[in-house]
DOLUMZA-454194 format. One record per residue: residue in three letters; chain; x, z, y of N, C-alpha, C in turn. Coordinates in steps of 0.05 Angstrom, whole numbers, plus 5000, padded with zeros to 4 digits. Atoms other than C-alpha are relative to their C-alpha. Example, Ala and Ser with C-alpha at 12.3 -4.5 7.8 and 13.67 -1.06 7.14 Angstrom:
# DOLUMZA-454194
   res   chain     nX     nZ     nY    caX    caZ    caY     cX     cZ     cY
   ALA       A   5018   5000   4976   5246   5156   4910   5018   5000   5024
   SER       A   4984   4999   4976   5273   5143   4979   4985   5014   5022
//
This chain:
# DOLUMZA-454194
   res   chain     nX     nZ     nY    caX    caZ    caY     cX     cZ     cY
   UNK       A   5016   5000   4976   5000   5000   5000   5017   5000   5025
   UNK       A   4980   4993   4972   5056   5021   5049   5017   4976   5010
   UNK       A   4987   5016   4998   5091   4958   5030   4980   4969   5016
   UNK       A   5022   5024   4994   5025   4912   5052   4992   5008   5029
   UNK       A   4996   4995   4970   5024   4952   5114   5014   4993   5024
   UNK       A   4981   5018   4988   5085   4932   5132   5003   4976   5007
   UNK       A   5000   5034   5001   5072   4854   5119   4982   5002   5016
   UNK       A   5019   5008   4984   5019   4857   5155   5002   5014   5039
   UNK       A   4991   4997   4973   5046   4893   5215   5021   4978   5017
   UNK       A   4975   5026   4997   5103   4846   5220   4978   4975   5003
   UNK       A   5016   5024   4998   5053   4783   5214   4987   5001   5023
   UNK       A   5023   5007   4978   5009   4803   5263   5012   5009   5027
   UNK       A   4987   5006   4972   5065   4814   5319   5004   4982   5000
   UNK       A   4985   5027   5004   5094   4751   5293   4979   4975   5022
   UNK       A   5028   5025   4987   5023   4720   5308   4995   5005   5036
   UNK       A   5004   4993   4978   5016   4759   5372   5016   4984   5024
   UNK       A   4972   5001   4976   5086   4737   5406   5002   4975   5001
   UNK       A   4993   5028   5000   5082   4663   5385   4987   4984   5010
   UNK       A   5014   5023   4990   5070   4606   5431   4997   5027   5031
   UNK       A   5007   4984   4955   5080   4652   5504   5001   4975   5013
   UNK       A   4990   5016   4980   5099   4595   5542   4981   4979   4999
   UNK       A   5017   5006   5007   5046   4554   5511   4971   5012   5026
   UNK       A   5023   4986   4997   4993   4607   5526   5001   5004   5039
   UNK       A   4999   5000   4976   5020   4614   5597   5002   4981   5023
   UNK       A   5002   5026   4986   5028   4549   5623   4968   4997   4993
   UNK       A   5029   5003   5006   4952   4541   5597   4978   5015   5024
   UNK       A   5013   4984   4986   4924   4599   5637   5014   4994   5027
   UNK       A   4989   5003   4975   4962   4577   5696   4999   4973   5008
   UNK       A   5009   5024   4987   4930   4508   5714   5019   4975   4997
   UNK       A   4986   5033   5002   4986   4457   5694   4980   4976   4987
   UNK       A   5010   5016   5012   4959   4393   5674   5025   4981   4976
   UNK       A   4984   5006   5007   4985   4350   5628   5001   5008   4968
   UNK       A   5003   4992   5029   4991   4354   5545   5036   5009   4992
   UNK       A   4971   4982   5008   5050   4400   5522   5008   5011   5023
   UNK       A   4985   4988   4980   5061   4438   5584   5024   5019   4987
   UNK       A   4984   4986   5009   5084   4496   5545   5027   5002   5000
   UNK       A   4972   5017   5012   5135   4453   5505   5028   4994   5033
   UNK       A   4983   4997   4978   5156   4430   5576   5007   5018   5019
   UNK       A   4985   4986   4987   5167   4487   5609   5018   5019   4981
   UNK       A   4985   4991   5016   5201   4517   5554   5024   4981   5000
   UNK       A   4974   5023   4994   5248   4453   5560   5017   4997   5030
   UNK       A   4984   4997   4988   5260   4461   5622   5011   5034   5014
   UNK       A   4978   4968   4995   5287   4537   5627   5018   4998   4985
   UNK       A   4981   5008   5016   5328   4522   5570   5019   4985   5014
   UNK       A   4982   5011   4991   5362   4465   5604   5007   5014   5036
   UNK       A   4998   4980   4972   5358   4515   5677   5025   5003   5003
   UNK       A   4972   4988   5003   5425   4538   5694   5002   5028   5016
   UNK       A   5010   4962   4986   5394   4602   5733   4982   5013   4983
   UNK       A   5002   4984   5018   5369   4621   5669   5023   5012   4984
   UNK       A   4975   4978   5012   5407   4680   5638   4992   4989   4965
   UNK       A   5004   5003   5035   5420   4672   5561   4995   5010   4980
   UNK       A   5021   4985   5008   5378   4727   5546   4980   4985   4990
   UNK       A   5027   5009   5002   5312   4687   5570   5005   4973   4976
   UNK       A   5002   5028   5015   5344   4630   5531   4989   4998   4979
   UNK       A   4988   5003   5027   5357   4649   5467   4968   5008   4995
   UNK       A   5031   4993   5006   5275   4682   5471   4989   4975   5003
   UNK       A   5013   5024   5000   5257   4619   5495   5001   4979   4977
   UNK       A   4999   5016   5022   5294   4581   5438   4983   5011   4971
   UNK       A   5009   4998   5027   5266   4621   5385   4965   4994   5006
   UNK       A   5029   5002   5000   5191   4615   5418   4992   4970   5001
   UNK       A   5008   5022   4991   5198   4543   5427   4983   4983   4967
   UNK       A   5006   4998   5019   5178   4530   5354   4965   5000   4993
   UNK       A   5025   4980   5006   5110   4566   5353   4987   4985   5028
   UNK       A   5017   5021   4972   5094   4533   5431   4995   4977   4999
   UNK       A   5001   5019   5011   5095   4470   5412   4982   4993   4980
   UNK       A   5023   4999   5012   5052   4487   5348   4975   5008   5016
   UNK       A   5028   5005   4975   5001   4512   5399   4995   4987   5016
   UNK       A   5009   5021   4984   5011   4463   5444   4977   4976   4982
   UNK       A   5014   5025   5023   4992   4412   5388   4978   5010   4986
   UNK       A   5027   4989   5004   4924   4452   5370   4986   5000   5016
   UNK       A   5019   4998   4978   4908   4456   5440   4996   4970   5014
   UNK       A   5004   5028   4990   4914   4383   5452   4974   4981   5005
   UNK       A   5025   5008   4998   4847   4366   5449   4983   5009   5030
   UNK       A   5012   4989   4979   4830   4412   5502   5017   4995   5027
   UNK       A   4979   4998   4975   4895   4393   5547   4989   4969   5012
   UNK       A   5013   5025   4993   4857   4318   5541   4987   4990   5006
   UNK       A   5023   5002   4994   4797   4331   5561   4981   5016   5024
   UNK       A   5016   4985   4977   4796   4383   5617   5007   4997   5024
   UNK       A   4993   5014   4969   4804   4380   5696   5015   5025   4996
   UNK       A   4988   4981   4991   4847   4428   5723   4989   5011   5039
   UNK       A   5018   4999   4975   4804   4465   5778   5015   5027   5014
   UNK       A   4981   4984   4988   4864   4513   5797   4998   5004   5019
   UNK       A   4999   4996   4973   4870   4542   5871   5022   4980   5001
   UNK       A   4977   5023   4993   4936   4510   5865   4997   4965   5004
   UNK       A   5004   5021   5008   4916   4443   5841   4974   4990   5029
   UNK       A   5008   5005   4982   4860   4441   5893   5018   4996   5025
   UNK       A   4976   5011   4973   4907   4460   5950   5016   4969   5004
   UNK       A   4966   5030   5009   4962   4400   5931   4976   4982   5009
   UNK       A   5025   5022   5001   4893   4350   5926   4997   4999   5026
   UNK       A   4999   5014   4988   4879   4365   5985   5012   4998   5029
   UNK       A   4975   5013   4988   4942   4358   6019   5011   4977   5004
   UNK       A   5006   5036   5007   4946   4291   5995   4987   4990   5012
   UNK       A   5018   5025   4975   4886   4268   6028   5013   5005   5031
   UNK       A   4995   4995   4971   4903   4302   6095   5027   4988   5008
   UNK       A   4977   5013   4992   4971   4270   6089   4992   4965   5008
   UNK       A   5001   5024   4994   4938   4198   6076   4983   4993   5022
   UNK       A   5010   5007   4970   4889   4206   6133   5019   5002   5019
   UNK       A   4979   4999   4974   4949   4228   6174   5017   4977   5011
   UNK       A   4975   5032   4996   4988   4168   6157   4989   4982   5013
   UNK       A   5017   5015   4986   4934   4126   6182   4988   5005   5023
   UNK       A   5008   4984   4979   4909   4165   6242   5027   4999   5020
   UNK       A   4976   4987   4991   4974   4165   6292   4988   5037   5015
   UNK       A   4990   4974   4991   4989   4228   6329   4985   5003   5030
   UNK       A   4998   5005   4979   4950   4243   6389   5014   5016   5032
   UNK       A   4975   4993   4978   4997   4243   6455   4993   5022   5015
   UNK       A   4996   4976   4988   5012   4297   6493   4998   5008   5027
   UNK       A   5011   5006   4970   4983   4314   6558   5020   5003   5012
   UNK       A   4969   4997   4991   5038   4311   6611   4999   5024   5014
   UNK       A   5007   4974   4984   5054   4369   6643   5018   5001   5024
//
């Protein structure tokens, strides 16, 4: 019994801890299929990452990737209605009306 306790304690941190980067790029409005994967790719290649976060990162990258590729269905099919993602949108427009709009002049003083 003590020995099935054990397996099963171990499994179900295992299950708990795998796929962070995954799970956090998800809840944090990236768009895009495999964020995870890619932000786990790029802290790895970072060079202001310490080789602490690395070596957690290399071993999680494994397990993000498998959740990325479960969640793919959902990374292909949803908007991203983020504060962030709004902001940027619509920045964009106010930049392309700007571009087209000149500047108006400056009263003289």
């Amino acid at each position: 019994m003590k020995n099935v306790l054990i397996k099963l304690t171990t499994f179900s941190g295992v299950v708990l801890l795998c796929g962070c980067s995954s799970m956090m790029s998800h809840t944090g409005g990236k768009e895009g299929t495999y964020p995870g994967t890619r932000a786990s790719a790029a802290m790895i290649s970072d060079d202001d990452t310490n080789w602490g976060t690395k070596s957690l990162v290399i071993l999680d990258m494994p397990f993000t990737a498998v959740a990325d590729t479960l969640l793919l269905p959902w990374d292909l099919f949803r908007t991203d209605s983020s504060v962030r993602s709004r902001v940027e949108k619509s920045e964009q427009e106010n930049l392309a009306t700007n571009a087209v709009i000149p500047p108006a002049a400056l009263p003289p003083r």
